[in-house]
PQR file with spaces between the fields and no chain letter, atoms N, CA, C, O and H, PARSE charges and radii, in Angstrom:
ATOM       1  N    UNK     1      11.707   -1.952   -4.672 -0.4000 1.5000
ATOM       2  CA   UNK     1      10.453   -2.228   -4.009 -0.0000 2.0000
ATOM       3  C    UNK     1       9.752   -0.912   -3.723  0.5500 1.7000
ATOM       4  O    UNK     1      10.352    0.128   -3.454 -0.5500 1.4000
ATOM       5  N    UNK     2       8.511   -1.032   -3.797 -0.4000 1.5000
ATOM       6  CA   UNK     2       7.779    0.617   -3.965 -0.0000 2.0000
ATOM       7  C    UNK     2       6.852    0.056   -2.537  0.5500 1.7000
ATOM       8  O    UNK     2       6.549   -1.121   -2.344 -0.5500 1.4000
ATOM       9  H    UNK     2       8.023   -1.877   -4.015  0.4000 1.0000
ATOM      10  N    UNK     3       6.587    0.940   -1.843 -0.4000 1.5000
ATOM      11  CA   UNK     3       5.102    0.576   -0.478 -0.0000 2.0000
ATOM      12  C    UNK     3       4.209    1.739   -0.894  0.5500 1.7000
ATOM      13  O    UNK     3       4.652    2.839   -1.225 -0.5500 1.4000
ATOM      14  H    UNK     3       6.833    1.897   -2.000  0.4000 1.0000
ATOM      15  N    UNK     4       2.991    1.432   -0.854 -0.4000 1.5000
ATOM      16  CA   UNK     4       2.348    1.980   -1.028 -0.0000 2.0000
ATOM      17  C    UNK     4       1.714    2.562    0.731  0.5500 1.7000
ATOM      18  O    UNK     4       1.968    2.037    1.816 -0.5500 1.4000
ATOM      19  H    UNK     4       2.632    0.538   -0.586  0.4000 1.0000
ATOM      20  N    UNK     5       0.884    3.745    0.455 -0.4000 1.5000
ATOM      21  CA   UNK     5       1.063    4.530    2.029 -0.0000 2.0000
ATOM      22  C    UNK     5      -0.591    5.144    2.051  0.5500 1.7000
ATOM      23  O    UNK     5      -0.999    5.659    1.010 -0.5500 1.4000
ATOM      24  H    UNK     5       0.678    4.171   -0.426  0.4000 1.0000
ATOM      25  N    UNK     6      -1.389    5.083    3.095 -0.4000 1.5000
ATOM      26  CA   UNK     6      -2.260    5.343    3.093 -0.0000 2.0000
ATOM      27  C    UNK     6      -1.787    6.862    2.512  0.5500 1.7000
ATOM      28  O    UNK     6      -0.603    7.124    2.299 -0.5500 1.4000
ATOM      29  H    UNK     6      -1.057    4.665    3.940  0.4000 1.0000
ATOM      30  N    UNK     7      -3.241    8.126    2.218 -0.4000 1.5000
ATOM      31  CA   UNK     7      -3.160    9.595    2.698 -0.0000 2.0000
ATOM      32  C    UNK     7      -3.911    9.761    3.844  0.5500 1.7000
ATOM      33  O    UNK     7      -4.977    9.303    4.255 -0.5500 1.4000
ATOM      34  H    UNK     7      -4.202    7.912    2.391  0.4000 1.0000
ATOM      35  N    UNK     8      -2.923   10.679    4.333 -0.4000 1.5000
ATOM      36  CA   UNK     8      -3.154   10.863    6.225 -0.0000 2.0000
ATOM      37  C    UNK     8      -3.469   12.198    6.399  0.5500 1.7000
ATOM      38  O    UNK     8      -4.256   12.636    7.239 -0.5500 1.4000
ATOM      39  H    UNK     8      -2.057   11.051    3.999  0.4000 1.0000
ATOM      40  N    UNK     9      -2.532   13.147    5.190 -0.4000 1.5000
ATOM      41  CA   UNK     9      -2.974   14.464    5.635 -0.0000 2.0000
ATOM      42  C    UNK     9      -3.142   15.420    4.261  0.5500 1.7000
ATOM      43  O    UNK     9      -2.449   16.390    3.953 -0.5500 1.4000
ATOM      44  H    UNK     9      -1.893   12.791    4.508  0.4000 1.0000
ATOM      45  N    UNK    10      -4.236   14.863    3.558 -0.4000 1.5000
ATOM      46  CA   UNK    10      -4.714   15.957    2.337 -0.0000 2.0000
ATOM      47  C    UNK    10      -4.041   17.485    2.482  0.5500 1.7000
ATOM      48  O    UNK    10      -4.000   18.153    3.515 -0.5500 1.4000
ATOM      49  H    UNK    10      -4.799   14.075    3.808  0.4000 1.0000
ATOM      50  N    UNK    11      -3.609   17.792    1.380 -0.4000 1.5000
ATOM      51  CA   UNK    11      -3.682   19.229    1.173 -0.0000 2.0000
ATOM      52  C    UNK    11      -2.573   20.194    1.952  0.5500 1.7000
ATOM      53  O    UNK    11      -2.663   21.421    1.992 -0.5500 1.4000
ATOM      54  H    UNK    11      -3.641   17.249    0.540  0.4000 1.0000
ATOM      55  N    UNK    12      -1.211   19.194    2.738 -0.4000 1.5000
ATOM      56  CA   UNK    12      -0.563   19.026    3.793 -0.0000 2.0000
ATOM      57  C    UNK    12       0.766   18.943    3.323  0.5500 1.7000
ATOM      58  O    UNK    12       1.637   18.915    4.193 -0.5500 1.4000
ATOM      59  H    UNK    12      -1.138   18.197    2.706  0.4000 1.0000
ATOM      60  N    UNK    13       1.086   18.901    2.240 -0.4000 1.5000
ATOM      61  CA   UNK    13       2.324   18.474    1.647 -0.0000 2.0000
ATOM      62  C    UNK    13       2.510   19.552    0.248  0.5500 1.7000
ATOM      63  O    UNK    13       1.555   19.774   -0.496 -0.5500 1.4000
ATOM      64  H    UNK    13       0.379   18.924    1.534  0.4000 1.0000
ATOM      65  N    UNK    14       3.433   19.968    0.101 -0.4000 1.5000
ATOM      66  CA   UNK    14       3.969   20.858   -0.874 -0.0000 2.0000
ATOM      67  C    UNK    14       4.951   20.248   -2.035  0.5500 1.7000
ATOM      68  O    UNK    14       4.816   20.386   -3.251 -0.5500 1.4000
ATOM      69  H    UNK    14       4.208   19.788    0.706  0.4000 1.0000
ATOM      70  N    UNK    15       5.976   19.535   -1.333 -0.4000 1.5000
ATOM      71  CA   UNK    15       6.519   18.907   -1.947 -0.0000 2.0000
ATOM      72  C    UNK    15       6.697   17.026   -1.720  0.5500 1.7000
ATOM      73  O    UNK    15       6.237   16.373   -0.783 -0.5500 1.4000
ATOM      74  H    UNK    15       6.085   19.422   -0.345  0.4000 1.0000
ATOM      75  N    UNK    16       7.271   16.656   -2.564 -0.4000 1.5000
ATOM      76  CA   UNK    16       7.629   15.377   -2.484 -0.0000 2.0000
ATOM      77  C    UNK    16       9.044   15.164   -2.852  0.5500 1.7000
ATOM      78  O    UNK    16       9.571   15.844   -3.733 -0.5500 1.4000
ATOM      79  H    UNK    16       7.643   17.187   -3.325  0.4000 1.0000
ATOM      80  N    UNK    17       9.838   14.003   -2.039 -0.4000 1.5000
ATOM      81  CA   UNK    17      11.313   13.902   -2.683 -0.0000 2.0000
ATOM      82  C    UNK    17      11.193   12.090   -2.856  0.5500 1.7000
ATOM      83  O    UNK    17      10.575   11.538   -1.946 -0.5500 1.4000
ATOM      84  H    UNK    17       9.409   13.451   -1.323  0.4000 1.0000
ATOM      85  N    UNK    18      11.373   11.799   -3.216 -0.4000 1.5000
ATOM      86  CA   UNK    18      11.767   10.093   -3.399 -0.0000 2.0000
ATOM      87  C    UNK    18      13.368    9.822   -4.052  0.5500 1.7000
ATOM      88  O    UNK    18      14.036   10.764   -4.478 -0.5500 1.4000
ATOM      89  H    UNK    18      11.875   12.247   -3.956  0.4000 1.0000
ATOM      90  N    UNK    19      13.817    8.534   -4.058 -0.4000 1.5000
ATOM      91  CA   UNK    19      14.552    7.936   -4.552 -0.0000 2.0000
ATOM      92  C    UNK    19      14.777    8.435   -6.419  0.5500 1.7000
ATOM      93  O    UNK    19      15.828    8.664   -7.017 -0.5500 1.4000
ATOM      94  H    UNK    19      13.275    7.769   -3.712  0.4000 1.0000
ATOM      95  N    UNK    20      13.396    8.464   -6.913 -0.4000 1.5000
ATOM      96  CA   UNK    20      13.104    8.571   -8.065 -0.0000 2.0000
ATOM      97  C    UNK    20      12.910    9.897   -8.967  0.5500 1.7000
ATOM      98  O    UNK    20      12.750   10.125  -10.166 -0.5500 1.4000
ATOM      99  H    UNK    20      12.542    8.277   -6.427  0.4000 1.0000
ATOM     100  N    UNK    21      13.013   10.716   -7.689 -0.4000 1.5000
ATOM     101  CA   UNK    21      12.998   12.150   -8.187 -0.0000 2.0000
ATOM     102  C    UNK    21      12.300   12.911   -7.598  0.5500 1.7000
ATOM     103  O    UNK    21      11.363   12.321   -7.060 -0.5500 1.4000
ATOM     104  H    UNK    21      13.143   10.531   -6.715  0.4000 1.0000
ATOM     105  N    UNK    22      12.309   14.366   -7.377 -0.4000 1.5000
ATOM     106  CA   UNK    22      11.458   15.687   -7.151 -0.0000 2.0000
ATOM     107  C    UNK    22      10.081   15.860   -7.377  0.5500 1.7000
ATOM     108  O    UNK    22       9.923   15.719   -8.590 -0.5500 1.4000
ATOM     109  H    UNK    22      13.069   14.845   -7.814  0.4000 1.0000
ATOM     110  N    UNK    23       9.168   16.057   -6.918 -0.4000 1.5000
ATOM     111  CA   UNK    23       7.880   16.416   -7.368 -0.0000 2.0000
ATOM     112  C    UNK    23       7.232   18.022   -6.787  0.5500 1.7000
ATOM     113  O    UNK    23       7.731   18.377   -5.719 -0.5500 1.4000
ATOM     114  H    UNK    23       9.296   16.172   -5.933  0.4000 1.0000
ATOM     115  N    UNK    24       6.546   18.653   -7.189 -0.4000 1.5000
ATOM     116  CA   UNK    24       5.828   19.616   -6.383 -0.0000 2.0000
ATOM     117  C    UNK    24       4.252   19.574   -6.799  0.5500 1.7000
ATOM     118  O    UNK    24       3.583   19.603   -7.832 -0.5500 1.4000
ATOM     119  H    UNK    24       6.141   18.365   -8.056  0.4000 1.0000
ATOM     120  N    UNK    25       4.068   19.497   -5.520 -0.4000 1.5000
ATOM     121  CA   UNK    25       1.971   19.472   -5.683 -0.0000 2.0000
ATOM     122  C    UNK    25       1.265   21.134   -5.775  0.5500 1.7000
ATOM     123  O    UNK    25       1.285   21.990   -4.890 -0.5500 1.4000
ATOM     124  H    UNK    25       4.612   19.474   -4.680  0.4000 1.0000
ATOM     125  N    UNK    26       0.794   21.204   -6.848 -0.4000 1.5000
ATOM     126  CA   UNK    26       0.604   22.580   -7.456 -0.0000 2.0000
ATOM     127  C    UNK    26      -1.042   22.117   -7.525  0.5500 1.7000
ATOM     128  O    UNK    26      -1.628   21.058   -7.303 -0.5500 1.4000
ATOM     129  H    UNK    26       0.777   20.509   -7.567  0.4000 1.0000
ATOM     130  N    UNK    27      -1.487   23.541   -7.972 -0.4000 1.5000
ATOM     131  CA   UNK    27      -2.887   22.946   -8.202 -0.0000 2.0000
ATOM     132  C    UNK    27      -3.427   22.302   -9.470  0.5500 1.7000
ATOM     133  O    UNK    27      -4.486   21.714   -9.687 -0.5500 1.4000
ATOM     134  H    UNK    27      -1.010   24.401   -8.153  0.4000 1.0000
ATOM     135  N    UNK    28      -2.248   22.626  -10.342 -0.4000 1.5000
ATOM     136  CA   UNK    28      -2.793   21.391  -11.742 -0.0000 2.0000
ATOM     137  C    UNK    28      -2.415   20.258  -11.592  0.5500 1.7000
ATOM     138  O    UNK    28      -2.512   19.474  -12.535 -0.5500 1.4000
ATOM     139  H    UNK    28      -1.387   23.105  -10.165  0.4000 1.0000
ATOM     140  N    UNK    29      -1.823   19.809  -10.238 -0.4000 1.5000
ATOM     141  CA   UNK    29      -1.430   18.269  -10.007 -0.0000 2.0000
ATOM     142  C    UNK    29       0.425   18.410   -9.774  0.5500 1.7000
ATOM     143  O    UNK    29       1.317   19.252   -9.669 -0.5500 1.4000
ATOM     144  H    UNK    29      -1.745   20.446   -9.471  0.4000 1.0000
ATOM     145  N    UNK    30       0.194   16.978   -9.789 -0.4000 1.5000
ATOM     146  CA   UNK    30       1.868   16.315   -9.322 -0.0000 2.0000
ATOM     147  C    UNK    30       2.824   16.757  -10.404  0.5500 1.7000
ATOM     148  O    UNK    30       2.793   16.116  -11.454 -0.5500 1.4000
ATOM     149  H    UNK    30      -0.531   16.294   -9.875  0.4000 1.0000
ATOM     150  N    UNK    31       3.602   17.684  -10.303 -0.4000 1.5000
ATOM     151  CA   UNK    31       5.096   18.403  -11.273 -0.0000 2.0000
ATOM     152  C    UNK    31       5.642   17.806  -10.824  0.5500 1.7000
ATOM     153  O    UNK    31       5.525   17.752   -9.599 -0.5500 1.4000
ATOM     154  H    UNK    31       3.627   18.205   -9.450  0.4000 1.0000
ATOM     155  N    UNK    32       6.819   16.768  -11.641 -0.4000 1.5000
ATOM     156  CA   UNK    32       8.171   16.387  -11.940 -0.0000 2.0000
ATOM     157  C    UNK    32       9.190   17.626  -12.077  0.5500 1.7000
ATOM     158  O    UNK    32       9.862   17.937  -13.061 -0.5500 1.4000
ATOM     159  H    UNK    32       6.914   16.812  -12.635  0.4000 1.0000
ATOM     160  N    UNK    33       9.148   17.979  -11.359 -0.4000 1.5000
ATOM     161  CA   UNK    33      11.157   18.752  -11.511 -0.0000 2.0000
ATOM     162  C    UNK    33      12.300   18.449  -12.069  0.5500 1.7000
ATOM     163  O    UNK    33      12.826   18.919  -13.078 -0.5500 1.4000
ATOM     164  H    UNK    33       8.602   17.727  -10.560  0.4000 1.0000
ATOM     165  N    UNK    34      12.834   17.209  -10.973 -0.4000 1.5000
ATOM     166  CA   UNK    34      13.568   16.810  -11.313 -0.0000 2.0000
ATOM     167  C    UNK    34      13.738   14.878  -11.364  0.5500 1.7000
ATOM     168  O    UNK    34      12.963   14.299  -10.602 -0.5500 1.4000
ATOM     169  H    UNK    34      12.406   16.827  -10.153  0.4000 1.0000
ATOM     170  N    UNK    35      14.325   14.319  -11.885 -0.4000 1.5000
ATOM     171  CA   UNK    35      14.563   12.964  -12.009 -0.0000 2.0000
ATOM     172  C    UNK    35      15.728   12.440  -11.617  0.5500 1.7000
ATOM     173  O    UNK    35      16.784   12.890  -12.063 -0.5500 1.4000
ATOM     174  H    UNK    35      14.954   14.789  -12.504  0.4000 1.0000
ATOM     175  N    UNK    36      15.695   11.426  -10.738 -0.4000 1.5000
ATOM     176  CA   UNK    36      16.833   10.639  -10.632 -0.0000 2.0000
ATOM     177  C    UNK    36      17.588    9.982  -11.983  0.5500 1.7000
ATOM     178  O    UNK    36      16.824    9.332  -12.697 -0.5500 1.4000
ATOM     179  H    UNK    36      14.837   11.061  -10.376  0.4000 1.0000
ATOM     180  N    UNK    37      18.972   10.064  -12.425 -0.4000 1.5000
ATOM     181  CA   UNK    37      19.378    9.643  -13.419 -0.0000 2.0000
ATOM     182  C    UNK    37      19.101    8.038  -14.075  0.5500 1.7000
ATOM     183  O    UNK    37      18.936    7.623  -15.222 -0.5500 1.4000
ATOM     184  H    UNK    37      19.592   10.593  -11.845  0.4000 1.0000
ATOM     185  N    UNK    38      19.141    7.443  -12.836 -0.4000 1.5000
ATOM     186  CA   UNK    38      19.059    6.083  -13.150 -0.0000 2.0000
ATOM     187  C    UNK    38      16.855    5.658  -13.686  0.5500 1.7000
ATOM     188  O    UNK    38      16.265    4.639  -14.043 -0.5500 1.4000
ATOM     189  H    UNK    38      19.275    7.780  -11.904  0.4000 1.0000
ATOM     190  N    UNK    39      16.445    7.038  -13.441 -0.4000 1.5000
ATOM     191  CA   UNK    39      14.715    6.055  -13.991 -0.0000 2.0000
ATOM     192  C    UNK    39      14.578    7.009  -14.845  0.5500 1.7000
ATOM     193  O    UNK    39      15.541    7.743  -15.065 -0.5500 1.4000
ATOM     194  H    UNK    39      16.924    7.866  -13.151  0.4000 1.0000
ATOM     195  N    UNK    40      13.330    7.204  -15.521 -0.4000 1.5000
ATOM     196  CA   UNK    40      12.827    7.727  -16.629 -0.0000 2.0000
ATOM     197  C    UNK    40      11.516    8.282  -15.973  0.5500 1.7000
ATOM     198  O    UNK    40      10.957    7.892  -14.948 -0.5500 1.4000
ATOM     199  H    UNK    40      12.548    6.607  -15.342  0.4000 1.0000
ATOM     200  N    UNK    41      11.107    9.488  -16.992 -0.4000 1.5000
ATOM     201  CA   UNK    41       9.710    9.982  -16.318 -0.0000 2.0000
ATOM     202  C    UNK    41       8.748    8.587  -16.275  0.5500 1.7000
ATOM     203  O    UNK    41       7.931    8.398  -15.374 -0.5500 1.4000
ATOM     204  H    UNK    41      11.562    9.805  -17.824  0.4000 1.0000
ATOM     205  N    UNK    42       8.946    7.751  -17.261 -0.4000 1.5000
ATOM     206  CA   UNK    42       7.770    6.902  -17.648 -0.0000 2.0000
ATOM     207  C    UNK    42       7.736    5.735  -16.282  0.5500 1.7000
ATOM     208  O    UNK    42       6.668    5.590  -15.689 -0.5500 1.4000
ATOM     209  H    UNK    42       9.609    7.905  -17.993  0.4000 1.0000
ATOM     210  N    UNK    43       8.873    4.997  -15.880 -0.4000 1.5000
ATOM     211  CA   UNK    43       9.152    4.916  -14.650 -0.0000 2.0000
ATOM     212  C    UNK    43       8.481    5.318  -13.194  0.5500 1.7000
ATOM     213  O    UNK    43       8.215    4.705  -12.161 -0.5500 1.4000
ATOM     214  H    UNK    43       9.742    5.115  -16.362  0.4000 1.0000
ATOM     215  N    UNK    44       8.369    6.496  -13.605 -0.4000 1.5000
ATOM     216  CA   UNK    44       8.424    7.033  -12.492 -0.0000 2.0000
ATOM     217  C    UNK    44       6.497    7.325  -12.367  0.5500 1.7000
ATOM     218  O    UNK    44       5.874    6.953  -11.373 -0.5500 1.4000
ATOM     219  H    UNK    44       8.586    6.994  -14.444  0.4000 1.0000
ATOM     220  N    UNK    45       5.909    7.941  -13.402 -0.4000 1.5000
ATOM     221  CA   UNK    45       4.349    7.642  -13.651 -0.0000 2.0000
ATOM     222  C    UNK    45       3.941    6.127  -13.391  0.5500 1.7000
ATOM     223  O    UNK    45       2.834    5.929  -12.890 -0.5500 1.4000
ATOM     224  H    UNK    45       6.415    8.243  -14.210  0.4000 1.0000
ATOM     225  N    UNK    46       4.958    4.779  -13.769 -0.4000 1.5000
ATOM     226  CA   UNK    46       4.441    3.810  -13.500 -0.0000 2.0000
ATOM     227  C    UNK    46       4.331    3.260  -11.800  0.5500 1.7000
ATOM     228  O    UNK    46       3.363    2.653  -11.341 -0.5500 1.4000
ATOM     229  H    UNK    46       5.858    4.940  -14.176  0.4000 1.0000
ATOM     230  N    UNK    47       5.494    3.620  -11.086 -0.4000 1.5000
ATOM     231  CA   UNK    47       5.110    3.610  -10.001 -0.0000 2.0000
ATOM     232  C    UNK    47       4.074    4.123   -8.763  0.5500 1.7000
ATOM     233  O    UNK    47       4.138    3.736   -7.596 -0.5500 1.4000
ATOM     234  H    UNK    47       6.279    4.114  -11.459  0.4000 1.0000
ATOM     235  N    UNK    48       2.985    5.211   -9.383 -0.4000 1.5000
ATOM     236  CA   UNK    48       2.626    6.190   -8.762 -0.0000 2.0000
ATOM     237  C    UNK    48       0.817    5.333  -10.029  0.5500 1.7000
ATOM     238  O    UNK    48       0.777    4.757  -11.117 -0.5500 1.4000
ATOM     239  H    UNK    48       2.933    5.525  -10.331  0.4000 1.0000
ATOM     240  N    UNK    49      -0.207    5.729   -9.069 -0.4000 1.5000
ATOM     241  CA   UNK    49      -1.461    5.798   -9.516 -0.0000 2.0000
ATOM     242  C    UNK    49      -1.778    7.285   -9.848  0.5500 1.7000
ATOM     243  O    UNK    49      -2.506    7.681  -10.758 -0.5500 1.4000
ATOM     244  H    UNK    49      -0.175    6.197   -8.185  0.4000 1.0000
ATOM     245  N    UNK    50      -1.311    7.796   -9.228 -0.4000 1.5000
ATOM     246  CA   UNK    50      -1.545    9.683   -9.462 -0.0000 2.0000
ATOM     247  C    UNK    50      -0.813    9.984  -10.658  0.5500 1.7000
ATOM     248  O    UNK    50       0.245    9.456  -11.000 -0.5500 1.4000
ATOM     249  H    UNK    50      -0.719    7.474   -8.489  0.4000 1.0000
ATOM     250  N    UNK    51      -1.640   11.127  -11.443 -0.4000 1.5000
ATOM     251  CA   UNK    51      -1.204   11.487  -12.547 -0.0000 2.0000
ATOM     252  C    UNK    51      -0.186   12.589  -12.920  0.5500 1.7000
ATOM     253  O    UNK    51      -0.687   13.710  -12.824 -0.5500 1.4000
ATOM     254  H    UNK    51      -2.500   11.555  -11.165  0.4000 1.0000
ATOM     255  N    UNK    52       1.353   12.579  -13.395 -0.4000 1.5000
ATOM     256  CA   UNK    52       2.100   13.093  -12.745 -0.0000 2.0000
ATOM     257  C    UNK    52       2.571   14.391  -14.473  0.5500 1.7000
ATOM     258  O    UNK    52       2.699   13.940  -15.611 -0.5500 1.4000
ATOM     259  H    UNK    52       1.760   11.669  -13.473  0.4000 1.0000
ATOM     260  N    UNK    53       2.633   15.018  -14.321 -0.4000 1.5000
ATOM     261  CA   UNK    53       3.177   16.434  -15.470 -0.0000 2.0000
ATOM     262  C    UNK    53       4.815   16.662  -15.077  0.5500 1.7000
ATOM     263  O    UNK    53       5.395   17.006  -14.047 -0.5500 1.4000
ATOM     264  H    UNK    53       2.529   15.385  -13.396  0.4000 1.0000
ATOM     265  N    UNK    54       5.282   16.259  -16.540 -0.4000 1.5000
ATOM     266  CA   UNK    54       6.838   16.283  -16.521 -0.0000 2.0000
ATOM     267  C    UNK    54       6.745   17.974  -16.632  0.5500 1.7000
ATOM     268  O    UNK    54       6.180   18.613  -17.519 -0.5500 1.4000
ATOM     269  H    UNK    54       4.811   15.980  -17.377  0.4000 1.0000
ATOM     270  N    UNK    55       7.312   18.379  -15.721 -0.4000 1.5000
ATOM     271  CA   UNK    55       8.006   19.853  -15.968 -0.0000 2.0000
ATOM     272  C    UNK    55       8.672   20.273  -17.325  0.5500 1.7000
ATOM     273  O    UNK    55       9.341   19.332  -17.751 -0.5500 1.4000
ATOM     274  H    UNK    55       7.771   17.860  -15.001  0.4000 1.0000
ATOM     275  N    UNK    56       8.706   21.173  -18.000 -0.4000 1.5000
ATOM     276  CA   UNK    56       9.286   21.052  -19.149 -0.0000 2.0000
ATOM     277  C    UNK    56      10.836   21.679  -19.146  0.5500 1.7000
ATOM     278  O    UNK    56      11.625   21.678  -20.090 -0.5500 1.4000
ATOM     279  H    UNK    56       8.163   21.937  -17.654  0.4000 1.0000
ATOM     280  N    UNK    57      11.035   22.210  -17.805 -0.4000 1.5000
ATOM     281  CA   UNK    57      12.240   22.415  -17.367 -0.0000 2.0000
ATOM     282  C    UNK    57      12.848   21.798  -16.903  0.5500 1.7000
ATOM     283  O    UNK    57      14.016   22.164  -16.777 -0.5500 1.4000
ATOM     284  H    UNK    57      10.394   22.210  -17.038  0.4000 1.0000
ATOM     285  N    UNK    58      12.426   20.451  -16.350 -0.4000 1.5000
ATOM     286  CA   UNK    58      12.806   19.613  -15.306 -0.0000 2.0000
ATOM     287  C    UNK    58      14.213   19.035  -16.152  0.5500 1.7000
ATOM     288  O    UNK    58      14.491   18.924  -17.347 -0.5500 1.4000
ATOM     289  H    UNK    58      11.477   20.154  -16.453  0.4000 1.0000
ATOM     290  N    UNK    59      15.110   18.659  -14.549 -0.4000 1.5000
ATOM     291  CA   UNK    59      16.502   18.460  -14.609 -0.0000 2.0000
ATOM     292  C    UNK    59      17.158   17.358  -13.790  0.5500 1.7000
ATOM     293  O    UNK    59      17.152   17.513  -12.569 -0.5500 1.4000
ATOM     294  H    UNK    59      14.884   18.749  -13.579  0.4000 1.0000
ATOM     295  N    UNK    60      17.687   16.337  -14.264 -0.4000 1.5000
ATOM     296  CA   UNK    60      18.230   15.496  -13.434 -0.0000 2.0000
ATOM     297  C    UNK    60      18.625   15.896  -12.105  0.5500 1.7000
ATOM     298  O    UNK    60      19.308   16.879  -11.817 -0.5500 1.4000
ATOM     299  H    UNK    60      17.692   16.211  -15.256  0.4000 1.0000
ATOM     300  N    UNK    61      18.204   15.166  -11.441 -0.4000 1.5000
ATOM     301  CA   UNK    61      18.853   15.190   -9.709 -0.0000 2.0000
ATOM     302  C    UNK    61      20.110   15.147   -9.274  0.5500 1.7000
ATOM     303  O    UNK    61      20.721   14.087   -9.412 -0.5500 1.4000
ATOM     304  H    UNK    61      17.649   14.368  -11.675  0.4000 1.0000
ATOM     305  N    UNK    62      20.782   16.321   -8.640 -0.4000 1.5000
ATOM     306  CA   UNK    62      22.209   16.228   -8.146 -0.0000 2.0000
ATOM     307  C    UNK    62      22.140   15.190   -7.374  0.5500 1.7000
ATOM     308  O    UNK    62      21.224   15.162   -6.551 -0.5500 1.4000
ATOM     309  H    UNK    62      20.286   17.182   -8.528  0.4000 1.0000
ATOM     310  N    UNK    63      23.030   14.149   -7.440 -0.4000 1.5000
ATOM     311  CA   UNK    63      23.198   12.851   -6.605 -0.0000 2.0000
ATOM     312  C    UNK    63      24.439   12.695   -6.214  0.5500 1.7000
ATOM     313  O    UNK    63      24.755   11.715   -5.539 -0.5500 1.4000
ATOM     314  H    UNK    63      23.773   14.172   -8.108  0.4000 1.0000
C-alpha cells in the first residue's frame, strides 16, 4: 500500500529513504542510489508521480 502525502516543506529535504529504496534530491531531480532487492527501478518510478534518474552506480540496499 503506497499513501500519498501532501508537500509541507519544499526545498527541505535532501534525502529520501523508503521501503523501496534510497533517493537523493539533487538539482537535476530525484537520484535512485540504491534499491530494495525485492522491487525494480521501474517499480519504484511507478509508485512516485515525480520523475526519478536511476543512478548509474546505484546498488541494492543492505537489508
Amino acid at each position: 500500500m503506497y499513501v500519498a502525502l501532501d508537500l509541507t516543506a519544499a526545498g527541505q529535504v535532501n534525502m529520501i529513504i523508503t521501503e523501496m529504496g534510497v533517493m537523493d534530491i539533487t538539482p537535476e531531480g530525484i537520484v535512485v542510489r540504491e534499491i530494495h532487492p525485492e522491487f525494480t527501478f521501474e517499480q519504484m518510478q511507478a509508485a512516485t508521480e515525480a520523475k526519478l534518474i536511476l543512478d548509474p552506480n546505484w546498488k541494492p540496499m543492505d537489508i
